[in-house]
Structure formats: C-alpha cells, structure tokens
Backbone as a chain_set.jsonl record, in Angstrom:
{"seq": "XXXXXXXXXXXXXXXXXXXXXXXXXXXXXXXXXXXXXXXXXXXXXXXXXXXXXXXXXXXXXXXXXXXXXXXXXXXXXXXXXXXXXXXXXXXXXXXXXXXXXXXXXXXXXXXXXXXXXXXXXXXXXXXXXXXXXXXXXXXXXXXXXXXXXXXXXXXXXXXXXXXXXXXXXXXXXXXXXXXXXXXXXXXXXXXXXXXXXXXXXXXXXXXXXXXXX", "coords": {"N": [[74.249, 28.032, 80.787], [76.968, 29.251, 79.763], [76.213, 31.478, 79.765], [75.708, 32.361, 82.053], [78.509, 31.662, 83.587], [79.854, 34.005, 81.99], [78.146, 35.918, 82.627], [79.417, 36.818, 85.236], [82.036, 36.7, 85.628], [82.133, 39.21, 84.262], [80.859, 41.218, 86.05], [82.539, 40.44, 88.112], [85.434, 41.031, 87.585], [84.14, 44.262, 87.268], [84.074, 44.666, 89.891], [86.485, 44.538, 90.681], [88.11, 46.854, 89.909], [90.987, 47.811, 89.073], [91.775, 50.688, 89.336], [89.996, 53.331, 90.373], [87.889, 55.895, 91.214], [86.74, 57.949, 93.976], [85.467, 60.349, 94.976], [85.413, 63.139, 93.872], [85.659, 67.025, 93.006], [85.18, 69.899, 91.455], [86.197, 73.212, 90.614], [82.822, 75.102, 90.8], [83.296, 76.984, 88.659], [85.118, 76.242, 86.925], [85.82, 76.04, 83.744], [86.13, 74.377, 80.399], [89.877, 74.227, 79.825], [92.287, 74.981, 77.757], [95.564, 74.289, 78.724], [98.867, 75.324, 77.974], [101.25, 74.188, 78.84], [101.947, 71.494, 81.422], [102.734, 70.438, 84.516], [103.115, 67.233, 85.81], [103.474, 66.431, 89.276], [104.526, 64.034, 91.235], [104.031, 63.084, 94.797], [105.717, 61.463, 97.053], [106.824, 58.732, 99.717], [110.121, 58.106, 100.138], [110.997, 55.93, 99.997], [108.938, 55.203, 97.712], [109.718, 56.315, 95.431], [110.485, 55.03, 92.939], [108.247, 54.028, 91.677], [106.669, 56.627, 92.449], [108.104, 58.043, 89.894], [107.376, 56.458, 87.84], [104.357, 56.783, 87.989], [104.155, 59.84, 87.777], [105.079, 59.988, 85.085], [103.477, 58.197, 83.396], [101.197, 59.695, 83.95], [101.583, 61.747, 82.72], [102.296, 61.157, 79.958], [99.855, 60.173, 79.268], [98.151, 62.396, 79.094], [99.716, 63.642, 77.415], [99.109, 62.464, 74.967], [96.268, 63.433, 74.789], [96.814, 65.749, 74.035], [98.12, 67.738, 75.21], [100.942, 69.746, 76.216], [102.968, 68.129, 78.792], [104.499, 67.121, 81.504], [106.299, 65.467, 83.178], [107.591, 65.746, 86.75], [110.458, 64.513, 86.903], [111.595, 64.323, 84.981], [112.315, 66.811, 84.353], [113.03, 68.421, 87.043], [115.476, 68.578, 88.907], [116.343, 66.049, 91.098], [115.147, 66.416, 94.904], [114.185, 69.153, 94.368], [111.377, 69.58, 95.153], [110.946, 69.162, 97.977], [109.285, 68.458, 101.015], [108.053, 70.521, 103.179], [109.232, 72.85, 101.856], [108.604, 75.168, 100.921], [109.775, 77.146, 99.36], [111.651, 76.759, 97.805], [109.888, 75.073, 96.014], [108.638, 76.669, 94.659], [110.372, 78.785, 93.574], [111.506, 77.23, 92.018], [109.302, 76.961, 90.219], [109.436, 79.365, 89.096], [109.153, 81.169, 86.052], [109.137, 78.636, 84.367], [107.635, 78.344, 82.511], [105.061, 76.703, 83.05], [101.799, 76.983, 83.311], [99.941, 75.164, 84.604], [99.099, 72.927, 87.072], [99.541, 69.24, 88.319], [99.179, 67.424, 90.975], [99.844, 64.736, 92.637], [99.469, 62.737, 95.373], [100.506, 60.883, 97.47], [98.606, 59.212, 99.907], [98.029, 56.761, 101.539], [99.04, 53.743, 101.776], [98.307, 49.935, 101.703], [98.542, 46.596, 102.813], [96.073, 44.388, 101.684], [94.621, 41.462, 102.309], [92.766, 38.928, 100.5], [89.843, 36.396, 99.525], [89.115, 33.363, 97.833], [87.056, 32.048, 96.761], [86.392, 27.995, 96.201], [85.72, 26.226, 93.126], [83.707, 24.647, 90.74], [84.783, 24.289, 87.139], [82.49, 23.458, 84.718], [82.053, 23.038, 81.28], [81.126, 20.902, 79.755], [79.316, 18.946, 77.396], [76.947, 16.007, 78.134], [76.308, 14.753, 75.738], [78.389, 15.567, 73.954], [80.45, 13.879, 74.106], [80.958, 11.625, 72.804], [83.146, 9.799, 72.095], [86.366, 7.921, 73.404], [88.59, 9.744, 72.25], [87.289, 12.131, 72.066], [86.033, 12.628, 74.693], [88.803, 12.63, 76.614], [89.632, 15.117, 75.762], [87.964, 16.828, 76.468], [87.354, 17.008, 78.964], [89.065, 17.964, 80.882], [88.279, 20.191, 80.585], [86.537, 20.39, 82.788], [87.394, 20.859, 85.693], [88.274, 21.125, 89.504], [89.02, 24.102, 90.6], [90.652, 25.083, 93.359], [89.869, 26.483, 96.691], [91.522, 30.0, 97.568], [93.737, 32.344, 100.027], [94.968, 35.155, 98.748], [96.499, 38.349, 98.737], [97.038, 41.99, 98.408], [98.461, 44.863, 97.322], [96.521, 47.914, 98.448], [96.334, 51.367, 97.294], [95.762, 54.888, 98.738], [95.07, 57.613, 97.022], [95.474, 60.979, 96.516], [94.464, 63.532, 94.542], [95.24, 66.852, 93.424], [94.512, 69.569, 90.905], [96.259, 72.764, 89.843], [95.411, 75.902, 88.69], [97.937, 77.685, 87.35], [97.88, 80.654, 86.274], [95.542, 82.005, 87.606], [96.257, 81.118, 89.603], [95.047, 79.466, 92.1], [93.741, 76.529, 93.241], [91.692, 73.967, 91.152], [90.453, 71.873, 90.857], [90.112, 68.562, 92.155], [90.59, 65.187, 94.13], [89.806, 62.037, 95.307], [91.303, 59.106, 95.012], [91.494, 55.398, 94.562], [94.325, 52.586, 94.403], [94.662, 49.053, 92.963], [97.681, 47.342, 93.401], [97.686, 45.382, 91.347], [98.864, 43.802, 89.381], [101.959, 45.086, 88.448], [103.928, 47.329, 88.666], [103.981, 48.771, 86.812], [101.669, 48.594, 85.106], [99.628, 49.58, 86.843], [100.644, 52.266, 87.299], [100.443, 52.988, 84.823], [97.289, 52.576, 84.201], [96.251, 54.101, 86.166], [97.216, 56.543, 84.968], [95.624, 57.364, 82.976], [92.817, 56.88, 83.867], [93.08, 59.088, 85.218], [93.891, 61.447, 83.528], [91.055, 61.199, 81.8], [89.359, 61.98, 83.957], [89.854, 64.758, 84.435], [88.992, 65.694, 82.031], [86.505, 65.111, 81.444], [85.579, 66.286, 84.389], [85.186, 68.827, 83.01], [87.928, 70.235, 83.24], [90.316, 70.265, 81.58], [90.296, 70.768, 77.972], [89.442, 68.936, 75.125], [92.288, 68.732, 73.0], [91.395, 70.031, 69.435], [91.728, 67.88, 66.401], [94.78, 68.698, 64.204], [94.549, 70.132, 61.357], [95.165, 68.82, 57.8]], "CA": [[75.371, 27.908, 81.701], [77.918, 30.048, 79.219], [75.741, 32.957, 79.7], [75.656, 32.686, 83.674], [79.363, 32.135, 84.102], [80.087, 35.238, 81.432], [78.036, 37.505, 83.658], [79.661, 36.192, 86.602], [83.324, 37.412, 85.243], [82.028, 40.516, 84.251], [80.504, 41.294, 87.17], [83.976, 39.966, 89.156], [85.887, 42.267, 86.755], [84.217, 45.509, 87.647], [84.088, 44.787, 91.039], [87.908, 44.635, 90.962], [88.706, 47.695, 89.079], [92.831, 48.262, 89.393], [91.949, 52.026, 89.45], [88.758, 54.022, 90.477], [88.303, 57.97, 91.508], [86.66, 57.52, 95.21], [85.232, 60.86, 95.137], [85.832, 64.701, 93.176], [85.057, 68.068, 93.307], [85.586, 70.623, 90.369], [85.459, 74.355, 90.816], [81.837, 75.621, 89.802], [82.752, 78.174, 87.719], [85.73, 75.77, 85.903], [85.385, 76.418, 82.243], [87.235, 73.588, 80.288], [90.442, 74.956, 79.272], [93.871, 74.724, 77.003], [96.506, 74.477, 79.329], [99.99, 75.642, 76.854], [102.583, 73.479, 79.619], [101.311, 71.068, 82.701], [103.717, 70.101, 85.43], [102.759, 66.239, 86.697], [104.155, 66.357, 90.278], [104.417, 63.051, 92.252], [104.723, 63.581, 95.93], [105.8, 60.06, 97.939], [107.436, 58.785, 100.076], [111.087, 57.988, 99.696], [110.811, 54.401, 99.773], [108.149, 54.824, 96.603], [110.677, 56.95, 94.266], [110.331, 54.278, 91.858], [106.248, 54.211, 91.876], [106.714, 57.981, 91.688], [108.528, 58.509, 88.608], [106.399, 55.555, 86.992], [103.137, 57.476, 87.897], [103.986, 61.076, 87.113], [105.619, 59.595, 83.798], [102.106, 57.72, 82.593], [99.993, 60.292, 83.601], [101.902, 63.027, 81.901], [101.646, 60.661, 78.345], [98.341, 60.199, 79.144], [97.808, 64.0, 79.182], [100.193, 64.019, 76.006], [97.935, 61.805, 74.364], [95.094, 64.474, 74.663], [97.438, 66.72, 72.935], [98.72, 68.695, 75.969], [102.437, 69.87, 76.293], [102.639, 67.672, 79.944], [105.791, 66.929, 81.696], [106.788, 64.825, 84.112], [108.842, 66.694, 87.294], [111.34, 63.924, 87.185], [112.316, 64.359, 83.496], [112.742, 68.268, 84.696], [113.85, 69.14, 88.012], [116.374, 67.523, 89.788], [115.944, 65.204, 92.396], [115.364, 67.442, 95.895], [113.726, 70.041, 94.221], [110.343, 69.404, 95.911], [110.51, 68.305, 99.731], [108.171, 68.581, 102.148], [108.407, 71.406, 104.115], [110.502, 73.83, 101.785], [107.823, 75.385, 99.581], [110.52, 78.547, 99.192], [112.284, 76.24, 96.603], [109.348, 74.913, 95.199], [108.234, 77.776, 94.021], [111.687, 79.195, 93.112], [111.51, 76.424, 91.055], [108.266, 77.209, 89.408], [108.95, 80.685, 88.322], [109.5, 81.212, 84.643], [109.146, 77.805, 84.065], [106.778, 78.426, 81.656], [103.978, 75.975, 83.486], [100.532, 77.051, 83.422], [98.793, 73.943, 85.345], [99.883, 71.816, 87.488], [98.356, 67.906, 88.406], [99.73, 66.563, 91.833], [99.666, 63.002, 93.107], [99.683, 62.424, 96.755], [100.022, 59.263, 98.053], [97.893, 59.77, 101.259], [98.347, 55.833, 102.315], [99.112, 52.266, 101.473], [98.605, 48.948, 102.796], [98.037, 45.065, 102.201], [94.717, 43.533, 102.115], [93.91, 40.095, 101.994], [91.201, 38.657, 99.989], [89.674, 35.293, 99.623], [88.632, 33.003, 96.145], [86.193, 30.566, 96.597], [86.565, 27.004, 95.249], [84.784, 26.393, 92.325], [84.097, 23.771, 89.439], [84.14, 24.676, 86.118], [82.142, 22.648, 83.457], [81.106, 23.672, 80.384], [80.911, 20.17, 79.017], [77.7, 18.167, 77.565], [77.598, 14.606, 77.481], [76.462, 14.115, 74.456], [79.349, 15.719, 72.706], [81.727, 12.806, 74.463], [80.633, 10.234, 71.927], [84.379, 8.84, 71.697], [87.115, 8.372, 74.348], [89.559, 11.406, 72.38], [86.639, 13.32, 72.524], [86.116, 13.186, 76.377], [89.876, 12.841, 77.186], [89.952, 16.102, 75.308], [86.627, 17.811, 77.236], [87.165, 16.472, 80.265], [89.865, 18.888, 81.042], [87.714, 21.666, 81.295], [85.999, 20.299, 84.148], [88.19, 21.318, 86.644], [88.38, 21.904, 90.459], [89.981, 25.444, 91.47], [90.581, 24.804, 95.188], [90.044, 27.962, 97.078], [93.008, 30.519, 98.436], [93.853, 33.343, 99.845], [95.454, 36.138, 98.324], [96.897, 40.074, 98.824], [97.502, 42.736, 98.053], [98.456, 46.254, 97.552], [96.069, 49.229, 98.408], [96.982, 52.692, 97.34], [94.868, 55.929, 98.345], [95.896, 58.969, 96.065], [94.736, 62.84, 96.372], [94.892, 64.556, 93.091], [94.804, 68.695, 92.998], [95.01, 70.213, 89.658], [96.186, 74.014, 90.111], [95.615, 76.808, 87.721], [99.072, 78.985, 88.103], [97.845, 81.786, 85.958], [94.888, 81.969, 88.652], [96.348, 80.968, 91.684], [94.164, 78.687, 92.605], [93.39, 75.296, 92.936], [90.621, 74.311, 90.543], [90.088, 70.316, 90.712], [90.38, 68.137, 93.464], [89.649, 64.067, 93.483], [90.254, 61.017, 96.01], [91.418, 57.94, 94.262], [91.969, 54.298, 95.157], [94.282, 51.652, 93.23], [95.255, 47.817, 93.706], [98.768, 46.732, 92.592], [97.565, 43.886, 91.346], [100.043, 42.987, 88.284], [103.041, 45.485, 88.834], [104.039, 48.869, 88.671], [103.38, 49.444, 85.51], [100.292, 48.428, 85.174], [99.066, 50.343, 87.636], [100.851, 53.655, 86.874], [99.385, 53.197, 83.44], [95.724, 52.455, 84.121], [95.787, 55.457, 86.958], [97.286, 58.015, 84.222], [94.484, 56.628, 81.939], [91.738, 57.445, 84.764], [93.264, 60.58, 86.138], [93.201, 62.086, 82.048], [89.483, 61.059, 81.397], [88.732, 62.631, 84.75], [89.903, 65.9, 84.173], [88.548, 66.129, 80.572], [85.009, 64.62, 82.222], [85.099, 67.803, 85.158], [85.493, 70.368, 82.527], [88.77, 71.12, 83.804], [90.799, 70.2, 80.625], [89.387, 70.42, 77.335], [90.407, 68.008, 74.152], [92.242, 69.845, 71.422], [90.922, 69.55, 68.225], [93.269, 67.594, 65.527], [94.87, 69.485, 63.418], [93.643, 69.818, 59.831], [96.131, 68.52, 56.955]], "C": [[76.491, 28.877, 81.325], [77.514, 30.882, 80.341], [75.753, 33.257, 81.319], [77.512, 32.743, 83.933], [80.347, 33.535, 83.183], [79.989, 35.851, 82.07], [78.384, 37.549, 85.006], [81.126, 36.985, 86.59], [82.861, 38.567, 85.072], [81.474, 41.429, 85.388], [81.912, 41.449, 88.193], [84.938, 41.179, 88.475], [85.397, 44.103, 86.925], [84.104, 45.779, 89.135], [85.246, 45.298, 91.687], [88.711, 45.731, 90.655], [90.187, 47.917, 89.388], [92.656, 49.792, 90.034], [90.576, 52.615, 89.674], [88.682, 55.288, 91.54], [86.994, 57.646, 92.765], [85.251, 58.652, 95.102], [86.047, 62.533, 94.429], [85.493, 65.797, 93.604], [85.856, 68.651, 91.585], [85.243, 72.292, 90.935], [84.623, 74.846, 90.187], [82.238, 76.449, 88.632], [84.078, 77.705, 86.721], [85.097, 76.066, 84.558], [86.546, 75.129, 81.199], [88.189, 74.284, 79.276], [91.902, 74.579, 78.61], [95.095, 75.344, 77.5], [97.78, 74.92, 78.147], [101.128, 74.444, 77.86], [101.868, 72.925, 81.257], [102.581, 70.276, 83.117], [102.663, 68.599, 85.81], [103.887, 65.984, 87.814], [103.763, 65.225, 91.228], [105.018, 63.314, 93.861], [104.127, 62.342, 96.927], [106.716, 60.008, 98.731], [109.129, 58.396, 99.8], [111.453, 56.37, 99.443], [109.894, 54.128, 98.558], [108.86, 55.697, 95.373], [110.408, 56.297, 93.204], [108.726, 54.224, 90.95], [106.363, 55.791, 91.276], [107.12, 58.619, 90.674], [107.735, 57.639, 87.543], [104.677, 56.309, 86.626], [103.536, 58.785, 87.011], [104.538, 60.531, 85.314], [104.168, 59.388, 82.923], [101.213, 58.566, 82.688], [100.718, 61.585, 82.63], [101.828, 62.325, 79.847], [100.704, 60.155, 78.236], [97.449, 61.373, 78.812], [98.191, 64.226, 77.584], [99.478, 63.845, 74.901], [96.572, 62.853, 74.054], [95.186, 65.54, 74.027], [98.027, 68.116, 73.914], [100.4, 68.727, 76.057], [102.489, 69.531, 78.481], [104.189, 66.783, 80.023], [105.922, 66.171, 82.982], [108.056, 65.567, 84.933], [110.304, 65.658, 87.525], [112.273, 64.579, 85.676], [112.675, 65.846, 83.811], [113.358, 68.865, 85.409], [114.793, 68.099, 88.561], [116.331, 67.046, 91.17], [115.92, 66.215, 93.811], [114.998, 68.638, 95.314], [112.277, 70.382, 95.156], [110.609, 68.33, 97.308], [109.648, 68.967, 100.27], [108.626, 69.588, 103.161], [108.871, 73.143, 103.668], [109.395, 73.85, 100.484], [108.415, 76.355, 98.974], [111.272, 77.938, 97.859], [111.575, 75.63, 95.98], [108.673, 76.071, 93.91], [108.697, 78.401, 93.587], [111.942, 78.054, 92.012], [110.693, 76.676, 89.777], [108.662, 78.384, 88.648], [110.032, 80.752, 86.829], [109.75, 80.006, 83.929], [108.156, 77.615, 83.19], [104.933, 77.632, 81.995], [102.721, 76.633, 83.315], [99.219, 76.245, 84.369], [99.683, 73.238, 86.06], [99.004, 70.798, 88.686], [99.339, 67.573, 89.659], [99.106, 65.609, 92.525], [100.459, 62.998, 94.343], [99.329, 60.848, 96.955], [100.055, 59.391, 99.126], [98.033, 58.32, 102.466], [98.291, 54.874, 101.488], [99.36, 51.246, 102.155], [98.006, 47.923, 102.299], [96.867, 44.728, 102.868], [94.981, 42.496, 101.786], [92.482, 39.735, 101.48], [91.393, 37.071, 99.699], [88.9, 35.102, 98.062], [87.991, 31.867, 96.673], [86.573, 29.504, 96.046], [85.463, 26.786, 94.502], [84.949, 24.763, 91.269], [83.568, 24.058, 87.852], [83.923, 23.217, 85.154], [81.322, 23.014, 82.546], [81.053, 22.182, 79.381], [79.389, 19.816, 79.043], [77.857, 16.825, 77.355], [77.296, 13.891, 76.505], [77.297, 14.807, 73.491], [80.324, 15.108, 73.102], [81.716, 12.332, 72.626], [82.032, 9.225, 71.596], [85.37, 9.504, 72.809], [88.18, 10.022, 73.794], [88.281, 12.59, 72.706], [86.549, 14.328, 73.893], [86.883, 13.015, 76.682], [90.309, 14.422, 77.112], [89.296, 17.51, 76.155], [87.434, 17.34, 78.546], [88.352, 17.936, 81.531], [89.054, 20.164, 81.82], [86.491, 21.743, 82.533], [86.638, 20.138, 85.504], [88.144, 22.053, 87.718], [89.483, 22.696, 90.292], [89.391, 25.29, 92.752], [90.445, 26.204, 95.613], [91.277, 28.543, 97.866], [93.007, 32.145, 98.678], [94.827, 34.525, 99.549], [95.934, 37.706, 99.163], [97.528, 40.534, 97.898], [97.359, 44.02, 98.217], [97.429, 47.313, 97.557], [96.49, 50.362, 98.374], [96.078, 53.909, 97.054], [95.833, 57.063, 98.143], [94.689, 60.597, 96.643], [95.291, 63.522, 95.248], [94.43, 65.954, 93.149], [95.156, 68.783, 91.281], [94.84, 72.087, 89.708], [96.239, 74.909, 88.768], [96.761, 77.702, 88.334], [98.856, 80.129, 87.45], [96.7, 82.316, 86.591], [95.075, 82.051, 89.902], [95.773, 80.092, 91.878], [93.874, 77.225, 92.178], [91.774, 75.158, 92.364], [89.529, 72.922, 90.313], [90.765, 69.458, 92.003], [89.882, 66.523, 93.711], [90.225, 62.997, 94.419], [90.181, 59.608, 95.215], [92.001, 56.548, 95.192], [92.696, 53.132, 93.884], [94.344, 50.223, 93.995], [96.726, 47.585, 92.969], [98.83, 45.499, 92.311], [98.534, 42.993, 89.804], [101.582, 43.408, 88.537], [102.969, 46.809, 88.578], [103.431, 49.572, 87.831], [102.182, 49.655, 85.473], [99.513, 48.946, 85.761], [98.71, 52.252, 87.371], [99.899, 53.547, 85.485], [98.039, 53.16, 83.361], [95.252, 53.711, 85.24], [95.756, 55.886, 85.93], [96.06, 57.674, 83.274], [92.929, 57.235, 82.807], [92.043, 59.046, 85.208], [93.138, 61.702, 84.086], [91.87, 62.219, 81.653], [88.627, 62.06, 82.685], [88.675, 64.031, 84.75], [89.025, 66.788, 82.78], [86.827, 66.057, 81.277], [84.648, 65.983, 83.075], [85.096, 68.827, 84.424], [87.073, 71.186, 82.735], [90.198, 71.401, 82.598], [89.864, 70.063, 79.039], [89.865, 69.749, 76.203], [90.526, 68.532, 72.643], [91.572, 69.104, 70.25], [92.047, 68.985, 66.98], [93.221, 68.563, 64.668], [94.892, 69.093, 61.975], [94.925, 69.615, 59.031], [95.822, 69.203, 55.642]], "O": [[77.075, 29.415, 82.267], [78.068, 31.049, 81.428], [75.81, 34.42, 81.718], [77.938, 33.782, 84.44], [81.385, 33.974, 83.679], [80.908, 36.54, 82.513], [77.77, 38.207, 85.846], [81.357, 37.821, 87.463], [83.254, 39.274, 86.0], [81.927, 42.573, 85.384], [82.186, 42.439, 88.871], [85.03, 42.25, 89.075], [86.193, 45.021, 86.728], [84.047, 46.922, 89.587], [85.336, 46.047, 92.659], [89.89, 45.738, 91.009], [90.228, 48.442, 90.501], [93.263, 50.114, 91.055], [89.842, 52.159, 88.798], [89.419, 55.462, 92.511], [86.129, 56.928, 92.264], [84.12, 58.166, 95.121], [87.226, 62.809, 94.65], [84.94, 65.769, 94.703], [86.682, 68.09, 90.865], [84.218, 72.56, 91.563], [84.933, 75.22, 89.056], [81.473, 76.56, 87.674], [84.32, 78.462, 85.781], [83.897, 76.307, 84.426], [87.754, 75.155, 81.435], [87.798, 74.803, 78.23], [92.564, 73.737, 79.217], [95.631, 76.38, 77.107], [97.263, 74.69, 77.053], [101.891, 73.852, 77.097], [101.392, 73.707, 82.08], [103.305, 69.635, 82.355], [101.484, 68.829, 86.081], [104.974, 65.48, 87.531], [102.791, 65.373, 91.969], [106.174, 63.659, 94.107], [103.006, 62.131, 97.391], [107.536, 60.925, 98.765], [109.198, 58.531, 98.578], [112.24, 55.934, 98.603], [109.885, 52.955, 98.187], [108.304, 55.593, 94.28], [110.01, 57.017, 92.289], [108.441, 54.398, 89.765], [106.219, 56.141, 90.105], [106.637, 59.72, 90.412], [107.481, 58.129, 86.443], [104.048, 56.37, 85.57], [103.319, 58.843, 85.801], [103.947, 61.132, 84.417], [103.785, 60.145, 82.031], [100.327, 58.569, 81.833], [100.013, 62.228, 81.853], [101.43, 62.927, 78.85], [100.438, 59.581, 77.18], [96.302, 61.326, 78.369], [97.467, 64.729, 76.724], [99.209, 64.684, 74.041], [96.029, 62.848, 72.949], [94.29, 66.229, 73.538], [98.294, 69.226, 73.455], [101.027, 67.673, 75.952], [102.168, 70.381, 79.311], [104.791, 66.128, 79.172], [105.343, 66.734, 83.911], [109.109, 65.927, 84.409], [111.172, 66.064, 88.297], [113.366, 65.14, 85.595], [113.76, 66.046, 83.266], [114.163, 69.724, 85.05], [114.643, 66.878, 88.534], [116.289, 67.74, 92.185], [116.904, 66.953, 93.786], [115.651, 69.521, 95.868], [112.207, 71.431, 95.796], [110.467, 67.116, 97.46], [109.307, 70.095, 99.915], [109.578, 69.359, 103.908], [108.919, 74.158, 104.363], [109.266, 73.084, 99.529], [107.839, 76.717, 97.948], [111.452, 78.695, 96.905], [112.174, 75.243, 94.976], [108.41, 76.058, 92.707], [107.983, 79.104, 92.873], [112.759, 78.305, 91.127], [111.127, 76.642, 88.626], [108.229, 78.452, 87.498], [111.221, 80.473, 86.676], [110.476, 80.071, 82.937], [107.77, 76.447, 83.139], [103.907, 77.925, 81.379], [103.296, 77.33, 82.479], [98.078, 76.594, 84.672], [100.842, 72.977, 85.734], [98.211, 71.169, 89.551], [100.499, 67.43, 89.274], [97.954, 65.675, 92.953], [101.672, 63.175, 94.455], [98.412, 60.059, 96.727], [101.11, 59.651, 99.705], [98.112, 58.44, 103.688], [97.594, 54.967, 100.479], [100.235, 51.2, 103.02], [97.088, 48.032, 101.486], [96.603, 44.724, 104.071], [95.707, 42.426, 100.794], [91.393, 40.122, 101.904], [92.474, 36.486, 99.622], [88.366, 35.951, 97.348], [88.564, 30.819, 96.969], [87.309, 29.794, 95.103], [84.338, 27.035, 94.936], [85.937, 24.042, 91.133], [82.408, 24.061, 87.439], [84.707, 22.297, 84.919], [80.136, 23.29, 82.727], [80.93, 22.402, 78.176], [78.53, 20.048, 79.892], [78.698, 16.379, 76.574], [77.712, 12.762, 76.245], [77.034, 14.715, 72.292], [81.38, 15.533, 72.632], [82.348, 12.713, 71.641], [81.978, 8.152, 70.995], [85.454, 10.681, 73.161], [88.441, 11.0, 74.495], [88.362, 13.607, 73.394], [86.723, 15.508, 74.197], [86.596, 13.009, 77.879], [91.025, 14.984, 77.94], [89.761, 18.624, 76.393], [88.526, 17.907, 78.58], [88.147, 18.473, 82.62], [89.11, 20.758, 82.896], [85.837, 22.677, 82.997], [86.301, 19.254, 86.292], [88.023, 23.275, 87.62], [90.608, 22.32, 89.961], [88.229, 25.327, 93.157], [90.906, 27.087, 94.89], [91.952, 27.861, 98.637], [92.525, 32.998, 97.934], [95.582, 34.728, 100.499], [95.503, 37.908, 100.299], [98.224, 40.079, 96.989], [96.504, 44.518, 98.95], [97.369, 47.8, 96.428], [97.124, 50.7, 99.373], [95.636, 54.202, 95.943], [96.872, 57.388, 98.717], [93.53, 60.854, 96.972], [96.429, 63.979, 95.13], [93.246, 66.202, 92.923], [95.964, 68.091, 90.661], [93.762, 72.678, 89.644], [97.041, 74.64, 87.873], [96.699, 78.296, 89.41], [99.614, 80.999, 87.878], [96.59, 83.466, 86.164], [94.553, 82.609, 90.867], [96.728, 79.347, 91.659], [93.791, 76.83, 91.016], [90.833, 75.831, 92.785], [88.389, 72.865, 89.853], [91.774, 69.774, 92.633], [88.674, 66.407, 93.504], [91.452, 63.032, 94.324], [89.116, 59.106, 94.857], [92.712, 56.603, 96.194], [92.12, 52.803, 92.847], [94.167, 50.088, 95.206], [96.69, 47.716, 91.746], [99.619, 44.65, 92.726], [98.652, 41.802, 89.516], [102.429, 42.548, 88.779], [101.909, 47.357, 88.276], [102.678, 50.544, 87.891], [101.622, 50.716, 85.75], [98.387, 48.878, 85.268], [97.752, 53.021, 87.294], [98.785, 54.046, 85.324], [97.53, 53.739, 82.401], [94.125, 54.206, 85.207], [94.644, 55.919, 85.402], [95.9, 58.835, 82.898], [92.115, 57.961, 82.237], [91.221, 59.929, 85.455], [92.244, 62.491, 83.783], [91.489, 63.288, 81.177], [87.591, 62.695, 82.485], [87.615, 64.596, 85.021], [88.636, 67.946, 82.635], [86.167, 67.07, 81.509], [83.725, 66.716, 82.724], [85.007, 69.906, 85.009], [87.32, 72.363, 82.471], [90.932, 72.389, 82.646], [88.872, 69.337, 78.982], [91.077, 69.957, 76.15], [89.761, 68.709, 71.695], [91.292, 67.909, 70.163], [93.062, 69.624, 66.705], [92.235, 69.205, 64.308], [95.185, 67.988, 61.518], [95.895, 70.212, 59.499], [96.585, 69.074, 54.685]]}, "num_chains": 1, "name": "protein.A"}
C-alpha cells in the first residue's frame, strides 16, 4: 500500500512540474562557449515589473552560479531603457557596454486555469498494530477523508532567445511554460534554475572549470 501511494506522488509531482522548456532549438554549428559579460533582459508587461525584476534577477544568479559574469538589466539600466518599439535606444544602450551575450525573457502570455483534486482516503493503518485505545486514538488520525476541490492557477508562457553580440546573431531559442503555484519567488527561482541547465545542456554555454588553489 506504502509503495503504491509513493508512486502515486511521484508520479503527481512530475506531472506538475512549476517549470518545464515546451520546446528548443540551438544553432547547429553552436560550439559551447565562455561568454566574459551576459545581459539577462526581462521584457513584460507593465503590470508584471515586479515578476520581471524577480526573473531576470534569479536567472542571472543562476548563470552566476555557473561562474559567468551575468547581470540583471534592472540592476544596470534605468528603468525606460528598453521599450517596445524604440530599438534606437536599445541599442544605444548596448554599445560599449562591455556585454557579449545576451538571454531574453518574453512573456508571450498568461492566464488562470482551473484544476480539480479528487477526494481521497488515506490509510496507512493495520489493525493489528491498534492493540490499545492510545494506540488507535493515535493511528486513527491518519485515516483521513480529503474531500475534493477545485483549485487555480497561474499559467505563464515564456520565449527565451540567447544572442551572441560578438556574432550578431541569435544562437538559442526555447518555448517555456511555468505555474505560479507558491509565489513569485518560487517561480522566478526554479525558471532561472531551468533556463541555466538548458543553455549549458544545448551547448550554448559551457561550465567553467574551478579554479585551482
């Protein structure tokens, strides 16, 4: 009985993932490489400002973590540097900024689902380990209806580029889906966590080596 409702959670658990990459691409002829300075650029809407400095933040010390010099464009440019429309100052922005790479996060759409939980009863008791009322006042507990209900929540589909600027060219490319199912954080942090492994995974970043003491 353990062993069935174990693989029952684990099962339920990857079904649910918070964060998972939809679909990628890499450019064939990527080579994995040691960026010197990576720009993480969040680009939302104005109502997700908050979301957006949370994301580009975690994935850029997720990047750091790998041992890249990775920056978050909040901690850098000043607010209104990047709008929509006015690539004449994005790019007036960029120059001599020392960058080399740069990771952007589109948030392409979001919207509430509803989902449903079965009712269930859990019992992992036996009855021959009652043998005395504290015993089974004590068990008894864990035989417990969960009524069923339904739930929502947040869906959020992402588009990640990663551009080489001493190339030109875009070189990585990846459709992602999350849930906001605890809070911001949590979220931003388990993307930048997926969006790091993914890049290292396409070849498109490669993981320095520590340095020797």
């Amino acid at each position: 009985m353990k062993k069935m409702i174990i693989l029952s959670v684990i099962v339920l658990l990857t079904a649910c993932q918070p964060s998972k990459i939809t679909q990628s691409w890499a450019a064939p002829d990527a080579r994995p490489s040691m960026y010197k300075k990576v720009l993480v650029l969040g680009v939302l809407s104005d109502n997700d400002i908050e979301l957006q400095s949370k994301i580009e933040n975690h994935v850029a010390e997720d990047l750091r973590a790998l041992g890249y010099m990775a920056l978050a464009a909040n901690k850098v440019f000043p607010a209104g540097t990047f709008v929509k429309g006015d690539t004449t100052r994005a790019v007036n922005a960029l120059l001599n900024s020392g960058f080399d790479g740069i990771l952007t996060i589109v948030l392409l759409d979001k919207k509430k689902e509803r989902y449903y939980v079965p009712g269930r009863i859990t019992d992992y008791t036996n009855p021959g380990q009652y043998g005395a009322f504290n015993r089974y006042y004590n068990r008894v507990a864990e035989r417990i209806y969960s009524p069923d209900y339904h739930g929502e929540e947040t869906k959020y589909i992402w588009e990640n580029n990663f551009y080489d600027l001493t190339g030109k060219r875009m070189i990585y490319s990846a459709r992602s889906r999350t849930f906001d199912i605890a809070s911001k954080n949590t979220l931003a942090h388990t993307y930048g966590q997926l969006m790091a492994e993914s890049l290292v995974n396409k070849n498109i970043l490669i993981k320095p080596k520590p340095a020797e003491e």
